[in-house]
MARDREN-12296 format. One line per 5 residues: number of its first residue (from 1); their letters; for each residue x, y, z of C-alpha. Coordinates in pm, 1 decimal, decimal comma, always signed. Layout:
NUM	A	X Y Z | ...
***
This chain:
1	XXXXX	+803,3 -572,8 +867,3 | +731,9 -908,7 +897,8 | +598,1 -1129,7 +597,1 | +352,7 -1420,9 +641,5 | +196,7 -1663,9 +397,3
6	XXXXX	-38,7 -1881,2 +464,8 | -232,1 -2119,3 +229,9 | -151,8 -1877,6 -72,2 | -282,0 -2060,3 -432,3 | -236,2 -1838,3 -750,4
11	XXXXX	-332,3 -2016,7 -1092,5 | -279,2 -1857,4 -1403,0 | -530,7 -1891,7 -1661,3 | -777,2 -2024,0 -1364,0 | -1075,9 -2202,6 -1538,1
16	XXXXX	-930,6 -2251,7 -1871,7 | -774,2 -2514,3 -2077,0 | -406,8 -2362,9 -2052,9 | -444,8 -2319,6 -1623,8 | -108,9 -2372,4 -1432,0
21	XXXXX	-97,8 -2389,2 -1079,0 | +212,6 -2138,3 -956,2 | +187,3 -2144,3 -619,3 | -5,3 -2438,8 -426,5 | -132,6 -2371,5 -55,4
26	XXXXX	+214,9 -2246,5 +28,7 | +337,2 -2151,2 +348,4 | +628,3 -1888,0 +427,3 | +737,1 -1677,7 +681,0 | +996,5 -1415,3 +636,7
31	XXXXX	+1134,1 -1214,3 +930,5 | +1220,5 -870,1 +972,2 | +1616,3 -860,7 +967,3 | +1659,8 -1114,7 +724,1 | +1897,0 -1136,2 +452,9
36	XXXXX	+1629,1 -1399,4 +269,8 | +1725,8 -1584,8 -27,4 | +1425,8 -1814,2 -283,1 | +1562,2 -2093,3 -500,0 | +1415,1 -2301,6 -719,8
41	XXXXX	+1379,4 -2455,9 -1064,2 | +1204,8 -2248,1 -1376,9 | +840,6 -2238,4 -1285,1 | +890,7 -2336,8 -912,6 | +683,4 -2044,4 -858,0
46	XXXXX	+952,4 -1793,3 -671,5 | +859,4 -1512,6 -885,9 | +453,9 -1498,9 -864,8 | +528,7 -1513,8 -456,0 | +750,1 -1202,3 -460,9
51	XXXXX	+557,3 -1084,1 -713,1 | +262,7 -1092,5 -459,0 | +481,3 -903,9 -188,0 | +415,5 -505,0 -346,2 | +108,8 -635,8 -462,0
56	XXXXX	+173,7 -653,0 -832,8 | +3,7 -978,4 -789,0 | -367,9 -955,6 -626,2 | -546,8 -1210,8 -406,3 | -847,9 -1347,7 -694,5
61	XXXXX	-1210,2 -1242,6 -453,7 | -1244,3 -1632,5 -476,4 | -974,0 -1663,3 -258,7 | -1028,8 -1362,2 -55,5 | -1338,0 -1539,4 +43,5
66	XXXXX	-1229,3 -1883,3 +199,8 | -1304,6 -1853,9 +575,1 | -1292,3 -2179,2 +688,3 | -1051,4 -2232,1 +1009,4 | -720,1 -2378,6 +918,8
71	XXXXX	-776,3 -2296,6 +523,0 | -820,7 -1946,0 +488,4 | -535,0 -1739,0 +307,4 | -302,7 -1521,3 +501,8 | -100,3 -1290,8 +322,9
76	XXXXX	+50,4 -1026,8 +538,4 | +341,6 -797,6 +503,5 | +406,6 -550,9 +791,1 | +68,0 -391,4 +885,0 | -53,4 -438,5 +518,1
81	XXXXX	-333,1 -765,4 +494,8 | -284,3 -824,0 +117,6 | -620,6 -1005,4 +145,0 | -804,0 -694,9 +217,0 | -971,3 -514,1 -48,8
86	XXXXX	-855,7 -206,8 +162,0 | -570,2 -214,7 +167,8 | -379,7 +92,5 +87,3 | -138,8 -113,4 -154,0 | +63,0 +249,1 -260,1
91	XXXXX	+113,4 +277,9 +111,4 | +262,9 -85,7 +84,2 | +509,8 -21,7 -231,0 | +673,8 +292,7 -74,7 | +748,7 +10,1 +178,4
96	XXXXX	+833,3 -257,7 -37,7 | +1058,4 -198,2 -318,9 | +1075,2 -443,0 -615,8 | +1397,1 -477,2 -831,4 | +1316,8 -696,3 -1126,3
101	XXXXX	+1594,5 -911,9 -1328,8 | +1766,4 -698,6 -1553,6 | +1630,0 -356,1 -1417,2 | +1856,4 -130,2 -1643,9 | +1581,2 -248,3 -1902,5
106	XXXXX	+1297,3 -70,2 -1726,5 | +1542,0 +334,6 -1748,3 | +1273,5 +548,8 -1939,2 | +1400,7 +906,9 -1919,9 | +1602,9 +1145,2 -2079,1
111	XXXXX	+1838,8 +1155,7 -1758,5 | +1990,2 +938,7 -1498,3 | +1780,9 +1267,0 -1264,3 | +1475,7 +1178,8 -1436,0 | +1477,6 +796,3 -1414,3
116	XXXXX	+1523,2 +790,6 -1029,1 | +1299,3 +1099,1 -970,6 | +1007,1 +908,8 -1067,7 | +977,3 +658,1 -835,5 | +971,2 +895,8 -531,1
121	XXXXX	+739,4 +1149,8 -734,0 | +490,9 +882,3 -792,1 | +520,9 +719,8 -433,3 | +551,7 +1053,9 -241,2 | +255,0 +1149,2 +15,8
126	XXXXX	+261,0 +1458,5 -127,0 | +456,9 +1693,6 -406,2 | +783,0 +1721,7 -300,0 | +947,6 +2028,7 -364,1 | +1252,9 +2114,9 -547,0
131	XXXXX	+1519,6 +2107,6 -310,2 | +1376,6 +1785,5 -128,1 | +1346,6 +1603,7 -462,5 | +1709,9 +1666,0 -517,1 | +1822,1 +1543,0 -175,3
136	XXXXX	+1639,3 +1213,8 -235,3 | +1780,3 +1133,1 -559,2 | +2093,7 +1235,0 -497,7 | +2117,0 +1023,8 -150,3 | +1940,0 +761,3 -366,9
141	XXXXX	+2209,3 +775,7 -655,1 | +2504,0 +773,3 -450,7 | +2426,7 +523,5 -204,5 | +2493,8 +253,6 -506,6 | +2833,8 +423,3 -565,9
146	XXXXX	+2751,6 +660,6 -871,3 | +2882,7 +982,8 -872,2 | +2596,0 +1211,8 -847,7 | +2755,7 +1527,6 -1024,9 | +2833,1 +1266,7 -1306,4
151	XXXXX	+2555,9 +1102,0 -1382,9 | +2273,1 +1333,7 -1279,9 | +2223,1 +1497,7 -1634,2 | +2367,9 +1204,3 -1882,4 | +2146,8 +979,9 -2030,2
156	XXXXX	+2095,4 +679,1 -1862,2 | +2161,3 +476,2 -2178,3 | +2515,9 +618,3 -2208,0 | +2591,6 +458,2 -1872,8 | +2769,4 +141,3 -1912,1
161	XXXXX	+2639,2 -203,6 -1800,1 | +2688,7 -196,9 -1443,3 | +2597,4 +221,9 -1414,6 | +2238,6 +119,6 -1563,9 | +2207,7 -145,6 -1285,5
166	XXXXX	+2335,8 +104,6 -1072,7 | +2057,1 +362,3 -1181,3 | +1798,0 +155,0 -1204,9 | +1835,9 +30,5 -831,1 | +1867,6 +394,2 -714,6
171	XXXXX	+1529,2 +437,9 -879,6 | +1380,5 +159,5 -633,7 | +1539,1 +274,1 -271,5 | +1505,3 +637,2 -349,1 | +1174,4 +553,5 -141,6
176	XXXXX	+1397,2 +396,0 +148,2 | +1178,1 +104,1 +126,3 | +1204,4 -133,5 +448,2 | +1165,3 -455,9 +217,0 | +1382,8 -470,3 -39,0
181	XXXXX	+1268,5 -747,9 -309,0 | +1522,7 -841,6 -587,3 | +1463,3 -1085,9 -879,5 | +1851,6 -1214,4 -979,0 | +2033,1 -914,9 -883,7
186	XXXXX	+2376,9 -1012,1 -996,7 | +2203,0 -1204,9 -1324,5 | +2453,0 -1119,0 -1686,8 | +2736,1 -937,7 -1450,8 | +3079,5 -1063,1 -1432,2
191	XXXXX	+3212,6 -1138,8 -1127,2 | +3366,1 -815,1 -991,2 | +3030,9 -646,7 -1108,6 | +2841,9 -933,8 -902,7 | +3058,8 -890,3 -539,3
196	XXXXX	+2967,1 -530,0 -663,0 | +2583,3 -553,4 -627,3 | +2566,7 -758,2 -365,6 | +2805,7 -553,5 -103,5 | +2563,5 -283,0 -259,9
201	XXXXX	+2284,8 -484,9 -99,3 | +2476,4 -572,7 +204,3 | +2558,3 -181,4 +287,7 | +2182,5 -89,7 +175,1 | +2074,7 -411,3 +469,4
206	XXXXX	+2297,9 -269,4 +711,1 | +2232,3 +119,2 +703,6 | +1792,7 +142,5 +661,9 | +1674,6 -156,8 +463,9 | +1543,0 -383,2 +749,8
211	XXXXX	+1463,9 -660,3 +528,2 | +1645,7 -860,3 +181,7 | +1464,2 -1062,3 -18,8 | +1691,2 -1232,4 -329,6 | +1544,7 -1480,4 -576,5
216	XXXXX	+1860,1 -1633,0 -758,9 | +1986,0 -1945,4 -944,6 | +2344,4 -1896,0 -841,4 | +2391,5 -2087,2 -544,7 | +2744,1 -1982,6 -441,3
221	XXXXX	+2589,6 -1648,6 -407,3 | +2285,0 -1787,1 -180,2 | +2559,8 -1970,1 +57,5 | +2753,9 -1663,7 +67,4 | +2487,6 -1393,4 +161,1
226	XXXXX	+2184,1 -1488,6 +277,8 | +2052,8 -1621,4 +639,9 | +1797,4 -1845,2 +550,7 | +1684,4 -2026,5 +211,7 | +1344,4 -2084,9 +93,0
231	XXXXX	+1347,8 -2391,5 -203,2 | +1039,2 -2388,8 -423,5 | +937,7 -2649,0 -634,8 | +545,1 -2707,9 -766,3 | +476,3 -2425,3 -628,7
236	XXXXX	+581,5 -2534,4 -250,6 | +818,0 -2481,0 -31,0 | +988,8 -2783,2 +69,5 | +1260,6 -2648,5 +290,8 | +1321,6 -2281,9 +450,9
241	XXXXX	+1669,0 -2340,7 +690,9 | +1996,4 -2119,3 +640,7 | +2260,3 -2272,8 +392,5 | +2489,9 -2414,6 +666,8 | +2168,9 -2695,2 +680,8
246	XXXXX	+2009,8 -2699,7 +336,3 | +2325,5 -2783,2 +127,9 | +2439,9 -3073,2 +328,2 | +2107,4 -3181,4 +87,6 | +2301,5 -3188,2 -181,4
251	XXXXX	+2139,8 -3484,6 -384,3 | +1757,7 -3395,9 -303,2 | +1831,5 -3020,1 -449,5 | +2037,7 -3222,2 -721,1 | +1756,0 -3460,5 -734,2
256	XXXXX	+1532,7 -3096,2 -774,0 | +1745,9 -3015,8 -1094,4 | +1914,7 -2750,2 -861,4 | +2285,3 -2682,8 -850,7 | +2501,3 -2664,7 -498,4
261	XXXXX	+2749,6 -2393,2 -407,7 | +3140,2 -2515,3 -546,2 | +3222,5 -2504,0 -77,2 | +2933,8 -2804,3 -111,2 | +3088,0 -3024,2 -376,7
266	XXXXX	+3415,8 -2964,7 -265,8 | +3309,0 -3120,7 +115,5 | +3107,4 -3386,5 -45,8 | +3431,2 -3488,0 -271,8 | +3644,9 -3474,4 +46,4
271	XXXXX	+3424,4 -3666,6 +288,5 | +3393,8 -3908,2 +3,3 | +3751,4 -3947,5 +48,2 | +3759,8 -3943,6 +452,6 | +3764,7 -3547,1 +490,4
276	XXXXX	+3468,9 -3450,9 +664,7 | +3468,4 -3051,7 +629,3 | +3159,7 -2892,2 +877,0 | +3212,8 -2520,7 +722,2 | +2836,9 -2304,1 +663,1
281	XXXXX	+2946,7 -2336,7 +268,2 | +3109,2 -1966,0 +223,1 | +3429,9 -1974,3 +84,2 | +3588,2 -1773,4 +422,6 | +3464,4 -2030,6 +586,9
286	XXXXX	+3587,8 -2347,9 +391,6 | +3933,5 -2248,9 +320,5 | +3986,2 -2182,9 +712,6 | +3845,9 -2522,4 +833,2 | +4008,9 -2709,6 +563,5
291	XXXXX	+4353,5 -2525,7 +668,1 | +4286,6 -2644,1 +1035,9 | +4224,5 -2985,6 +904,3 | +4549,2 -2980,9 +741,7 | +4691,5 -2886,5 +1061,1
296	XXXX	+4580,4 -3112,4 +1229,7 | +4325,0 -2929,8 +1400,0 | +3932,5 -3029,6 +1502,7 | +3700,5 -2881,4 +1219,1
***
């Protein structure tokens, strides 16, 4: 499932004193396969755009109505046209799974069962039955590494901090979505509980989730995971390239009151000093071309 954007505006509070402009004509295209990361500053706009993905947020009819060449909004994910009063947007969020920051703070039910059950009951085509239910949920629950038998009947507030993420995740790809949206996905975790999540993500991206979508401040995890970086600012996108390009722009993102992956200030201290490091800004990568240049050897 592709994902296209075309001249997409969303102002909150539209008309009013207290309107902000969140997203301004932007344009973004996302391809199926990607591992897709979205930086930016507070209020860059990153969230209302993914938020728009599942179709939490709505095209305004005002909008929906521009049909001038060259100006009218796109907004298409897969076969889903967002701008389409149509559109069968439950169809679209079996498809498109959203993982908000912090999800262990949206587990509801008495049991870790429960919790993930309700996402596929609510999404399903139809009632599923007993014995399917319980096939989902428990492929769902230990594809992020829980013990099913374990967990199934506790309470998913007895779980400890990285369980509830855990659960809560399980409760979003019990669906097998094919776009996989996730607002700071590693945000409060330490940093065994981070390389946790994201391998999580990684596996999930490799076995049935076609497409990765990762909003995230932490730039050393952007560099390390993702294929290609959208940076927002007013809402706009001002650059979409994979890391290996956008963090040799170290002072413009600096300049955006972003930060840089450590691999990025560590080559911009050594060419500073006469040793030029071309690595793509993951740590594998830097340690083995600055080894080489140690050597001796071209990096």
């Amino acid at each position: 499932m592709r994902i296209v954007a075309e001249h997409l505006t969303h102002i909150y509070n539209e008309g009013s004193p207290f309107a902000v402009k969140a997203l301004d004509d932007l344009s973004l295209t996302i391809e199926e396969g990607e591992f897709f990361g979205v930086i930016g500053h507070t209020g860059s706009g990153k969230s209302t755009f993914v938020q728009y993905l599942n179709g939490l947020m709505r095209l305004p009819s005002s909008k929906k109505r521009r049909k001038k060449k060259g100006d009218r909004t796109v907004l298409q994910v897969g076969e889903f046209d967002l701008t389409r009063k149509k559109t069968d947007f439950r169809a679209l969020r079996r498809k498109v799974g959203m993982v908000f920051q912090y999800p262990e703070s949206q587990l509801f039910a008495e049991t870790v069962f429960e919790d993930v059950a309700f996402g596929y009951k609510n999404f399903a085509e139809k009632k599923p039955t007993a014995e399917e239910l319980e096939r989902v949920v428990r492929a769902a629950i230990e594809e992020t590494g829980l013990d099913y038998e374990s967990v199934r009947n506790a309470s998913p507030f007895d779980l400890s901090g990285g369980q509830k993420r855990r659960a809560a995740i399980a409760g979003v790809i019990v669906t097998r979505p094919e776009i996989l949206v996730l607002d700071e996905p590693a945000a409060g975790l330490d940093p065994l509980g981070k390389r946790e999540v994201m391998e999580l993500l990684h596996k999930l991206h490799g076995d049935w989730c076609k497409t990765v979508v990762v909003v995230s401040h932490d730039m050393d995890e952007i560099a390390e995971n993702c294929t290609r970086v959208a940076v927002f600012s007013d809402g706009k996108v001002l650059y979409s390239e994979p890391p290996r390009e956008l963090f040799k722009r170290a002072e413009t993102l600096q300049a955006l009151g972003l930060d840089i992956p450590l691999t990025a200030k560590l080559c911009a201290a050594l060419e500073k000093r006469g040793v030029p490091i071309d690595c793509d800004f993951t740590i594998e990568d830097f340690v083995k071309k600055t080894l080489a240049r140690k050597g001796g050897e071209s990096c």
